[in-house]
Structure formats: structure tokens, C-alpha cells
N, C-alpha and C positions, 0 to 999 in steps of 0.2 A: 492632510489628505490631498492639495493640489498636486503635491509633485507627483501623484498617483491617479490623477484626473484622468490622462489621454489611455494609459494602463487598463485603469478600470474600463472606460467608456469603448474601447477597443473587444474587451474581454465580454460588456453585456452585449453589443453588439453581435458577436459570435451565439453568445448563450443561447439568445433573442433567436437568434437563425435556428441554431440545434430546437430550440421547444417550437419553433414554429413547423419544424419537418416533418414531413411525410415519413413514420417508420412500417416497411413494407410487412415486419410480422416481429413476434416478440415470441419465444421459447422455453419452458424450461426442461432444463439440461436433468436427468435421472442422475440422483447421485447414488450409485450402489455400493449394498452393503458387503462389507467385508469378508470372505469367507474363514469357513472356521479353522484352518491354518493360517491365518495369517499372522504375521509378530507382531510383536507389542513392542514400541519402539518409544513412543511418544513421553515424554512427562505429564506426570497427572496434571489436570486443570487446575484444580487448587480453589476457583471461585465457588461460591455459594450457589450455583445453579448448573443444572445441567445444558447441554448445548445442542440445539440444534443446528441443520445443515440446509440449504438449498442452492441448484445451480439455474444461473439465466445467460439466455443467448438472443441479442438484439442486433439487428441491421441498419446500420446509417446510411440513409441512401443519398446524403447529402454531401458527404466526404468518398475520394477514392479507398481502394485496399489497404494503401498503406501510408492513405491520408496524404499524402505529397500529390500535390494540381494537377500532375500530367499523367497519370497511371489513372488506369479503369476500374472496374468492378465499385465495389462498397465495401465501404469498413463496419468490420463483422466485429461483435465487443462480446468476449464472455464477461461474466460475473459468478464468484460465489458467497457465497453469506450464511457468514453465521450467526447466533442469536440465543439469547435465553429461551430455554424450553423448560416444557415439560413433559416427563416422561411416564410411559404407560408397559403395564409390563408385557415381554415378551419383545420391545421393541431392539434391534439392533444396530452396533456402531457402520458409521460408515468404512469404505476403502480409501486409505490416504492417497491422495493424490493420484483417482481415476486415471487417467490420461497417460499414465507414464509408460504402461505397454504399446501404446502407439509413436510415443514420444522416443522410445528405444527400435522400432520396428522402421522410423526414419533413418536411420544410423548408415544406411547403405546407401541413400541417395544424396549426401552432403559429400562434399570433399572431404580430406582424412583426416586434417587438425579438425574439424568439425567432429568427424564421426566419433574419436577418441575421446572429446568433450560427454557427447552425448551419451556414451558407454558406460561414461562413470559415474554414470545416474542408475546403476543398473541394481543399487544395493536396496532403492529406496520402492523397489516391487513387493509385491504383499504383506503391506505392512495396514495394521488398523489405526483407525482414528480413537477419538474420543466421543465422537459429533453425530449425532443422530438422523439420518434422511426426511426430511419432513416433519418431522416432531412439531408440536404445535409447540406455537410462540407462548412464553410466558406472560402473564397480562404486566400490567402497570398503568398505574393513573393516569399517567401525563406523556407515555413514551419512553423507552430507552435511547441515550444520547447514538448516534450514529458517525462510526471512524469510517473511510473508503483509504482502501491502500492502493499504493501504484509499487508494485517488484520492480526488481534490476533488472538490467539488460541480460537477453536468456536466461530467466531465470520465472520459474511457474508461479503465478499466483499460488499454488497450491503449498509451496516450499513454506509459506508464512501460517500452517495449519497453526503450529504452537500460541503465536501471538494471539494468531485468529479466535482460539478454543478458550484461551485464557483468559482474552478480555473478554468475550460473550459472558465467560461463565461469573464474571464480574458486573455485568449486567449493561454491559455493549451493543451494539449490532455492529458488526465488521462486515465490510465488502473489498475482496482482494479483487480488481481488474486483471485480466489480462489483454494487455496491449501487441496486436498484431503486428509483425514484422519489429519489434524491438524484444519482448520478452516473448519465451518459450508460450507459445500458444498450440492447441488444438481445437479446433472451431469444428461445429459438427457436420457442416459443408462444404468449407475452405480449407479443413485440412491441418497438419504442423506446419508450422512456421518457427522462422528464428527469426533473429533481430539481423535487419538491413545491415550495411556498413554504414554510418554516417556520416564518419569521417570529423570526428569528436578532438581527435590530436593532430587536427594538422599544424604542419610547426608554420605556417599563416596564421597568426594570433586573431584575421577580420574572417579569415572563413572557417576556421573553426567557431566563431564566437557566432557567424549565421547560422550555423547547420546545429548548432548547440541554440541557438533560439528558435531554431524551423522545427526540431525534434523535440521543444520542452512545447510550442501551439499545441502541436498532435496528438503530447499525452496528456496535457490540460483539455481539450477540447474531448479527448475519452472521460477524462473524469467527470465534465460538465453534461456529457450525454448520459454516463451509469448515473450522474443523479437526478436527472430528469428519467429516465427511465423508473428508477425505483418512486419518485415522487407520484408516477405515473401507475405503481401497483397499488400504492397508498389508495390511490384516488379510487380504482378499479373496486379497490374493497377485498379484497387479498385480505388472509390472515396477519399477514407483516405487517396492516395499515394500521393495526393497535397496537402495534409495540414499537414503530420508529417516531422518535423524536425529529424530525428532520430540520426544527430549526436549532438543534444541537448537531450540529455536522461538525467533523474533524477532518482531514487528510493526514495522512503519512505515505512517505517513499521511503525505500533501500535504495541506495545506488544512484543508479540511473532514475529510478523513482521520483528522487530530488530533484531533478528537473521539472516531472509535473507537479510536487508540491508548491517550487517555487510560484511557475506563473501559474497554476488555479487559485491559489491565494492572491496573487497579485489583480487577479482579472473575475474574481467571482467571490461577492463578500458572502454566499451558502457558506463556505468554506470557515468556521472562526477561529478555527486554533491550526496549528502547522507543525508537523513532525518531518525531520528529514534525518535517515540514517544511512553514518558513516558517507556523508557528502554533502556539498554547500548549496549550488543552484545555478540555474542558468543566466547566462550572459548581461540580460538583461536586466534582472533584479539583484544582480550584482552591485549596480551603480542605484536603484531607484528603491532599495529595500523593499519590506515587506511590516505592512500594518496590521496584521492580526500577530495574538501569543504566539511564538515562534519557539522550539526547540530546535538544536543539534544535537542528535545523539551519538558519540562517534567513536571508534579506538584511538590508541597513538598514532599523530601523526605528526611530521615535521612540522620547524620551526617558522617555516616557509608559507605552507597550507593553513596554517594556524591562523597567522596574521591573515591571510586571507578569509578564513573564515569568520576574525572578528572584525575585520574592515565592513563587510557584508552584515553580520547581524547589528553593528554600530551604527547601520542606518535604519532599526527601526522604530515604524512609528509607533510603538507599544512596547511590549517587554519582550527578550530575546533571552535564551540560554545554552549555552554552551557546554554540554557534558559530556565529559570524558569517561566513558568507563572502562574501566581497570582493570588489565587483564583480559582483554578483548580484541577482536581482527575483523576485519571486514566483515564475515559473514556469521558473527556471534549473534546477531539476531534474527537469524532464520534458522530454518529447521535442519539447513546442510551438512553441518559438525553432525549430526546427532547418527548421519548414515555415512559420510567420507571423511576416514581420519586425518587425511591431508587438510584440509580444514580446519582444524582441531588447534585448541589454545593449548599450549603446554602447562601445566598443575593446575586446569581449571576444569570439571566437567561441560562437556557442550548443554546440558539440561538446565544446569543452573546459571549460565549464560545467559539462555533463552528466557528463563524467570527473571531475573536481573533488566533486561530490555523490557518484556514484558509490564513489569512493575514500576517502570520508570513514565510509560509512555503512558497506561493506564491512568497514572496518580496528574502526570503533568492534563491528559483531557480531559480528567475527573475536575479536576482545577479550573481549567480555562475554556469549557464548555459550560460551567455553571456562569449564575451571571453575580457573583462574589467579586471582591475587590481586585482586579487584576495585578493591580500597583506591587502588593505586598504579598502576596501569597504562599506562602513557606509549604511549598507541596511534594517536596521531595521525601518520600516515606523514612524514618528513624533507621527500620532495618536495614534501609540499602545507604545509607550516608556514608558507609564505610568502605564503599566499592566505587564511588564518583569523586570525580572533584569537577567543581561546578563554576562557570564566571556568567555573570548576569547583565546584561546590557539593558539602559530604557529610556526611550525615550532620545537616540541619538547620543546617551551618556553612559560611558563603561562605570560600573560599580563589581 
């Protein structure tokens, strides 16, 4: 744990600031329900319980817009969340991914390689969920474990509905962030945004490796404020206060993601378990590791990236894993195959993709959110053993 001393004590430091802050107003966001043409796109849940929905919009007034020191205003945080419910009749599903008629209606004010990005989002309008608007929380004893995700770069919290629906109804709480000026956001004051430039490949191996540490703070410090925020609804007495477990907290990212999984785990021990998909992490916990349960979840990639990947989980101080799954590409674990066929894995459905990621990420926080033997854990589910191939690191020692 030393060589994560200044890491951590740097990280509570920050935290410490975010829960001592002044937050100017707390909102939630109406998630409306879907009307009755809309398609049916989604894959069924699958879990044992049905799923509720809620959205939230919180202001830091301690951070600028876009979180970098010399830009003004505040950083404005959505959240949405899902949860075990239950349901009462007459109630109906929500609209997948609200936001996307404004999200298209920006399309004229971006430059043109932007606009044409943003266009091809146009398949995923009127579509339903599975996920109920306010449904009351399911009870349980002791709380349901709680994952908080960080999306790719432009890319909507909302695209993750699939994981989202599946592990709630597994008996989850999921909170997708959306991160301002990096992922596709719509804020209900601020407006769209897309993600900054931030200059992630510059062929300078020291300034890319800053602006890749300046840009992994920003979305570690949104994760550390959505979980004081919801620790904050807890507290209020909110219906969610009976059903989150909050000292079962997970992270996962996509993408860009991976960077705020890296350093929030490395700088906020809420954080116990750590998922990153299809990406390794930033800069700095490249060389210092990460000491809580660690997955990679990721496609083919070279032989190159590989190594890189297992030099990085070879430093950690717990157990790390490395899985490949099979038949997979970048965006096999979001919901974007399912509406753009450019996307799309050749002889694989995009549905059963998204269960495959699903089941993987689920069974691994099932695992290492419990307080069971971490060492030994054989939690990779029998059905899916056939679709991964798995390398296990611990302890600083590849096995």
C-alpha cells in the first residue's frame, strides 16, 4: 500500500474538498415514458426483477465547466440509475435514451466531420426501454451492491441502457455518469456538449501522458462527486436509501471510461472492485498499479497493447484479470451494434454480445464486492467459459 500512499492521500484530499462543498441545487431529471409507437429494440433483461429508472442533475460549484483551472462557469453532472423494482399495474416503460432528439437537433451547430458523427445516432430515436420511471425500489435487507459507470468519449451515458437493465434486474444499482465536455451530454441548463479535444495522441509521449493524467483527475473527481451526491440522497431519506449498499461500490468505464476507473480507484478506496472495457488506464497508474480486484474486459487486440496491458495489471496489489472476449470489437459492450450496423461483429448477434459483457462484469462484482476470498475466486459463470480466454495476475505475480 506505500507505493500508493501520495496517490491515495492526493485523491482523499480532493474527495475531502468535493464533500466539504457548497452544492448550489440538486435536480431530478423526468425520465419519460415511452410512447406507444415506439420499437422494441432492446434485449430482454433476463434478471429476476424488474427495473426501475431515475435521472439526477447536480452542480459543482467548486470545479469550472469543463473542470480545467482557467475556464468559468460550473461543472454540471447528470446521472441516471437504475435499480431493482417493483412493479404495480398499469405502470409503463421508459423512452430509451431521452436526450437523443436534442442530441440530433445539435447536428447543425458542430463542424461537418462532427455533424455526420452525430447523424448516425439517428436510428436510435423512438425506441423503448425495459426500465420503469420511478418505480419503487425493491426492498432488501442489507442494500443492493452499487456499480457507477463512466462511457467513452461522446458517447451517452444512456448507450449503456443494456448493462444498465441487466444488472439492476440482477439485483444492482447502476449509475451511468455523464461527463461534460468529454462524453455526449445534455444538461438541462448547459445544454449538448461533446468532448474537448485533449489531445490524447500527441506523438510527445510527456504531453500526451499530462493531458491523459489532467483528463483521467476530471473524470475521477465526477465519479467522486456522483458518489457523494447519491450518498447524500441516502442520507435525505429518498426511497434509494433502502436499497443502496454503498459500502459495496464498484466502478466500470468503456473507453475513455478507463481512465476514470483507473485513477478513482487509485485515489478513493469507496471504489472496491474496478472494471475497465476494451482499454487499459491512465498514465499514471500505468507505472503505480491499482490495489483493489481489477478486470480488463476487452476484444482482439495486438501483440503490442497486450503486453502493455499486462505490464500494467502485473503491478497489482491484489488480483487482476485479463479477458478476452471472443468475437468481440470495441463497442460490443454498449448498446450501439444493436442500432448501427457498421458497428456490428461479423457471425455474432449484437444482443448476445451485450449479454456475454453483461455476464461477465455482473458475475466478476458479484464476486469481488462480496467480502469472500478474493485470492481464489473462480467466478467466471460455466456458460460463458466458452467465449473468453482468461490470464490472471496477483499480487505482482502472472499466473
Amino acid at each position: 500500500m506505500k507505493r500508493l500512499f501520495w496517490a491515495r492521500l492526493v485523491g482523499a484530499v480532493i474527495l475531502s474538498l468535493i464533500l466539504s462543498a457548497e452544492i448550489s441545487r440538486a435536480t431530478e431529471i423526468r425520465v419519460p415514458v415511452a410512447p406507444e409507437n415506439a420499437r422494441s429494440v432492446l434485449p430482454a433483461i433476463g434478471g429476476a426483477h424488474p427495473v426501475g429508472v431515475r435521472s439526477f442533475y447536480w452542480i459543482d460549484n467548486t470545479r469550472s465547466k469543463t473542470g480545467l483551472p482557467d475556464d468559468g462557469g460550473s461543472r454540471k453532472i447528470s446521472a441516471t440509475v437504475w435499480y431493482p423494482a417493483i412493479t404495480k399495474s398499469g405502470q409503463k416503460p421508459a423512452l430509451y435514451s431521452p436526450e437523443i432528439e436534442k442530441v440530433l437537433a445539435a447536428a447543425d451547430s458542430v463542424p461537418e466531420n462532427r455533424k455526420q458523427f452525430i447523424l448516425a445516432h439517428e436510428p436510435l430515436l423512438n425506441v423503448v426501454s425495459h426500465s420503469l420511471p420511478g418505480a419503487q425500489p425493491a426492498p432488501t435487507k442489507h442494500g443492493w451492491p452499487v456499480v457507477f459507470f463512466s462511457p467513452g468519449g461522446n458517447v451517452s451515458r444512456h448507450f449503456q441502457t443494456v448493462l444498465a437493465e441487466t444488472l439492476a434486474s440482477q439485483g444492482f444499482v447502476f449509475i451511468a455518469i455523464s461527463h461534460p465536455y468529454s462524453s455526449f451530454d445534455v444538461a438541462p441548463e448547459a445544454g449538448f456538449s461533446m468532448s474537448l479535444e485533449w489531445d490524447l495522441d500527441n506523438e510527445d509521449r510527456q504531453i500526451a501522458d499530462a493531458n491523459d493524467n489532467r483528463l483521467a483527475q476530471i473524470l475521477a473527481a465526477d465519479a467522486a462527486f456522483a458518489f457523494d451526491q447519491m450518498r447524500a440522497i441516502a442520507t435525505a431519506g429518498d426511497p434509494l436509501a433502502a436499497v443502496m449498499d454503498l459500502n459495496r461500490t464498484g466502478i466500470a468505464g468503456h473507453s475513455r471510461g478507463g481512465k476514470t476507473v483507473g485513477r478513482a480507484c487509485s485515489t478513493n478506496e469507496a471504489f472496491r472492485a474496478c472494471v475497465v472495457i476494451d482499454n487499459i488506464g491512465p498514465a499514471r497508474e500505468r507505472v503505480t498499479g491499482i490495489d483493489q480486484p481489477f478486470l480488463a474486459l476487452r476484444s482482439d487486440w495486438d501483440d503490442d497493447r497486450v503486453a502493455e496491458l499486462h505490464d500494467y495489471l502485473g503491478r497489482t496489489g491484489s488480483i487482476a484479470h485479463d479477458v478476452l472476449l471472443i468475437n468481440s470489437n470495441h463497442f460490443s459492450c454498449t448498446d450501439l451494434p444493436l442500432f448501427i450496423a457498421e458497428l456490428r461483429v461479423e457471425g455474432i448477434e449484437p444482443a448476445e454480445g451485450i449479454r456475454a459483457c453483461a455476464g461477465i462484469i455482473a458475475s466478476f462484482f458479484d464476486a469481488f464486492l462480496s467480502d469472500g476470498d478474493r485470492e481464489n475466486i473462480d467466478w467466471i459463470p460455466d456458460a460463458l467459459s466458452s467465449q473468453i480466454s482468461m490470464r490472471r495476475f496477483n499480487s505482482n505475480a502472472i499466473k
